[in-house]
C-alpha positions in Angstrom: -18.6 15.2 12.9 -16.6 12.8 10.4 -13.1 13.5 10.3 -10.5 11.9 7.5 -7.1 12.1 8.2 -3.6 11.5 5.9 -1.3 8.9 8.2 2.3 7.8 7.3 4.1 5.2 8.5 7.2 2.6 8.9 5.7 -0.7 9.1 9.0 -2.4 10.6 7.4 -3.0 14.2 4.0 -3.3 13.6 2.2 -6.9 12.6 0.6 -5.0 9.9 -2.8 -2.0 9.9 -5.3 -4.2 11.7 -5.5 -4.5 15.0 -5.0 -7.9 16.6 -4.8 -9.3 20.0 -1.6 -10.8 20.0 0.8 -7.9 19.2 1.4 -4.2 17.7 -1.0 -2.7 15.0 -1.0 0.5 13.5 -4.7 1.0 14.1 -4.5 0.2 17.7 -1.7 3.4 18.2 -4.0 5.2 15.6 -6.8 4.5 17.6 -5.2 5.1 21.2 -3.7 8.4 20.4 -6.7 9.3 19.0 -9.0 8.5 21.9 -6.6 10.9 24.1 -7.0 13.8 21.8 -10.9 13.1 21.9 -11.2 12.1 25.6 -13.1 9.0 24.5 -12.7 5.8 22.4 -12.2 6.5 18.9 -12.3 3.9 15.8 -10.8 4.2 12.7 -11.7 2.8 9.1 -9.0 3.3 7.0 -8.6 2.9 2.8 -6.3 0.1 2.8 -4.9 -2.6 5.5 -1.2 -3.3 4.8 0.8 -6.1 6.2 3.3 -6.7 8.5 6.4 -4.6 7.8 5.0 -2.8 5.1 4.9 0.6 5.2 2.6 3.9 3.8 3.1 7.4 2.6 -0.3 8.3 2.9 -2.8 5.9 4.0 -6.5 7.8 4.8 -8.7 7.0 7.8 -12.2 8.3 9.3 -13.5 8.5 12.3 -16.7 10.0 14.0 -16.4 12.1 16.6 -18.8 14.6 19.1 -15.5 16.3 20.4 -14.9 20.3 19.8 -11.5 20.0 18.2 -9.8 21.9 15.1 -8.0 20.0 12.2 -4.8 21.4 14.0 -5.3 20.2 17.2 -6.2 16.8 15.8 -3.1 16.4 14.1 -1.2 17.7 16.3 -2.4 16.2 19.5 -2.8 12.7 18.0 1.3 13.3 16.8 2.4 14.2 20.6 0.7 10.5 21.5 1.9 8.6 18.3 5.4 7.1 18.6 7.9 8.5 16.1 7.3 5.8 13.3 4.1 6.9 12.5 2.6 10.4 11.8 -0.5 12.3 11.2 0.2 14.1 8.1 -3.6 16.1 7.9 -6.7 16.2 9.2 -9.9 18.1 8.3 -13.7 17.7 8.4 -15.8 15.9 5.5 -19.5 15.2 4.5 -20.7 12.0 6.5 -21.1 10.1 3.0 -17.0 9.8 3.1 -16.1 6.7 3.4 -12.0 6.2 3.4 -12.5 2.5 2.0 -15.4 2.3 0.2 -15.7 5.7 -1.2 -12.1 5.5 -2.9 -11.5 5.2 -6.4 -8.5 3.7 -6.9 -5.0 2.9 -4.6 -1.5 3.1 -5.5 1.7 0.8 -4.2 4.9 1.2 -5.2 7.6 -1.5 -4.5 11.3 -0.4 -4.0 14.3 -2.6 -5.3 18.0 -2.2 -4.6 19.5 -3.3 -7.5 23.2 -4.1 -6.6 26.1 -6.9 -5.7 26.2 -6.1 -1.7 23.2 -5.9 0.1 22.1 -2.6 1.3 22.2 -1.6 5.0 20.0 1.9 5.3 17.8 0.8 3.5 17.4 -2.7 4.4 14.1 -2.0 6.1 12.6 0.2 3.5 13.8 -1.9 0.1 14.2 -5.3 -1.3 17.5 -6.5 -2.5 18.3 -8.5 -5.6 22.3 -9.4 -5.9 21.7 -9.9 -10.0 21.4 -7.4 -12.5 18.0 -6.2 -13.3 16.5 -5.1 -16.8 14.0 -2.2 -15.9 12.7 -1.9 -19.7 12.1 -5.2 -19.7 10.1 -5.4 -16.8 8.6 -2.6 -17.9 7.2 -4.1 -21.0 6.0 -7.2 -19.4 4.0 -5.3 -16.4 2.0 -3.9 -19.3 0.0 -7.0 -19.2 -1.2 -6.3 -16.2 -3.7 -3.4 -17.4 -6.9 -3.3 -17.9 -9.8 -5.8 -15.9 -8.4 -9.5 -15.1 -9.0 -12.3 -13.0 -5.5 -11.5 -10.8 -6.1 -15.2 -9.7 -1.7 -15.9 -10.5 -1.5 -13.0 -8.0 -4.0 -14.0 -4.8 -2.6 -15.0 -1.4 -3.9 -18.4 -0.6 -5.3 -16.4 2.2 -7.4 -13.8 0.4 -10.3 -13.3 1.5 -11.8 -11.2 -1.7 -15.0 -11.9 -2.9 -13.7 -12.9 -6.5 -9.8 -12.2 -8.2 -11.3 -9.8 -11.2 -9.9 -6.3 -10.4 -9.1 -3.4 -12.7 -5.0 -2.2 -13.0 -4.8 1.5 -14.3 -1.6 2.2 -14.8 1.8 -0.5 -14.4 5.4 1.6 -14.3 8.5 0.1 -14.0 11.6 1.9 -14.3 15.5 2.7 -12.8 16.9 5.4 -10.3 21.0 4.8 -9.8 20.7 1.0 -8.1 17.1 0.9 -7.7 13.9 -0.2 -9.6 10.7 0.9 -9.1 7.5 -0.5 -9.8 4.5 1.7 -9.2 0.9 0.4 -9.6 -2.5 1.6 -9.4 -5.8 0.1 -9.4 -9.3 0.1 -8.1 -8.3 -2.4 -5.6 -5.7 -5.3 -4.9 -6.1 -9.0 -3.5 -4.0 -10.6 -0.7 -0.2 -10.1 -1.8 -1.2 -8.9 -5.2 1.8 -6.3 -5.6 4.1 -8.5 -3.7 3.3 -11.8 -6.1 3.8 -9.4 -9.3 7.2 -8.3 -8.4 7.7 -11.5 -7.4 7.3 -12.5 -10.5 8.8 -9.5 -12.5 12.1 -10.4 -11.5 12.7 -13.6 -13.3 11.7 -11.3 -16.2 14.2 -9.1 -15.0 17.3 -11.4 -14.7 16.6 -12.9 -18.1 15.3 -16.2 -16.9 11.6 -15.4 -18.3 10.2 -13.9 -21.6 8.7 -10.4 -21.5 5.5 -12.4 -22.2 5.6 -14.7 -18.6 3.0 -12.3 -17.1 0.6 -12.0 -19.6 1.0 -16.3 -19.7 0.7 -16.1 -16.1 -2.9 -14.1 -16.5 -4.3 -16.1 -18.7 -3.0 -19.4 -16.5 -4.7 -18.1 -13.6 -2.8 -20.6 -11.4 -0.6 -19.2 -8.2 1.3 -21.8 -8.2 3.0 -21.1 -11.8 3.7 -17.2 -10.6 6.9 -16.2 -9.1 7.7 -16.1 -5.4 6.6 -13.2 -2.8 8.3 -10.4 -3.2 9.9 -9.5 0.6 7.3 -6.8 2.2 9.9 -4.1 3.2 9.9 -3.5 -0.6 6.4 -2.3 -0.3 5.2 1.2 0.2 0.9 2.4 0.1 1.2 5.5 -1.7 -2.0 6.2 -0.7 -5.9 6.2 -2.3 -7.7 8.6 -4.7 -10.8 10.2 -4.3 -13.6 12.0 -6.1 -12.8 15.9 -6.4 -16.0 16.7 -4.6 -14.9 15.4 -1.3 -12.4 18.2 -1.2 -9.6 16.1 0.0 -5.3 17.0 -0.5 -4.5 17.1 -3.8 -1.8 13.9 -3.5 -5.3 11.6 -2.6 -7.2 13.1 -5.1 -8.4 11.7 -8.5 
């Protein structure tokens, strides 16, 4: 049977999703408390890898497994063998055709900012910090660039591993809570650091030291090395992926 499950998580102590042999992953202590709960070895395929210190609200896995167990008992046994920073949120069974990366239709990030003169403290590991003042409406305006089909190119690690920079952004928000701004994104897929490198490169828009119109020159540019600096990854949340309707999934992952 093919199970999906909803996982969040603090990213603080983990070297990022993947596993790798030289430190803590998030899919190794998926994987492990998984593999108790089943009584053999389990692997997981989730919607999105994040990076080191980066964290999720709702990233989605599946996993194939022979083992008589009840949504329940998989959440809940796989939660008595995760440690505190990372929970199951759901679990349930879907059709084998599921696939929690290839069959999703779109992801969602959203990058927090605290937006004040001293640098915060309880958030320090769940937020980014800019000391000088921040104009959300015009941030706002210039992150509406970013719809639509590009070559995200400005945006790409040097890293990336992505076939080709041309992805699709459906919806760019930018806006203020108190001493914080947001920026919320949504497309079919990202590159290496692409959230990261566009609020990198919001926030000289931001403080007044770019025109509303640096990202849309930034697109068109396609050149990294013209873009702003990477954003700090606390900053960064996975909201989670969207699916089709059919797949009967929670409503918060579905399209």
């Amino acid at each position: 049977m093919r199970w999906a499950l909803g996982i969040e998580y603090a990213g603080d102590a983990y070297l990022g999703w993947q596993r790798l042999g030289h430190g803590p992953s998030l899919q190794a202590a998926v994987e492990s408390a998984l593999s108790r709960v089943a009584d053999h070895a389990v692997g997981v395929t989730c919607a999105g890898r994040t990076d080191a210190r980066v964290h999720a609200r709702c990233q989605v896995v599946h996993f194939d497994s022979g083992a008589e167990r009840t949504a329940r008992a998989w959440m809940l046994g796989a939660n008595s063998a995760l440690p505190a920073d990372i929970a199951v949120r759901w679990a349930q069974p879907v059709e084998t055709v599921f696939h929690a990366r290839f069959s999703a239709l779109s992801r969602r990030y959203r990058y927090r900012i605290v937006n004040r003169t001293a640098r915060p403290a309880l958030e320090h590991a769940r937020a980014a910090w800019e000391r000088l003042p921040l104009d959300a409406a015009r941030m706002q305006a210039a992150a509406q660039a970013l719809l639509g089909e590009h070559d995200f190119s400005a945006f790409r690690a040097v890293a990336c591993q992505a076939r080709h920079p041309r992805r699709t952004v459906l919806s760019a928000r930018v806006w203020r809570e108190d001493d914080e701004v947001l920026l919320e994104i949504e497309a079919n897929a990202f590159l290496h650091h692409m959230v990261r490198n566009i609020a990198g490169s919001l926030l000289p828009v931001g403080r007044g030291e770019q025109p509303e119109s640096w990202l849309r020159e930034l697109l068109e540019a396609r050149d990294r090395g013209r873009a702003g600096p990477t954003a700090p990854p606390q900053g960064l949340c996975f909201l989670g992926p969207r699916y089709p309707a059919h797949f009967g999934l929670p409503a918060e992952v579905t399209a």
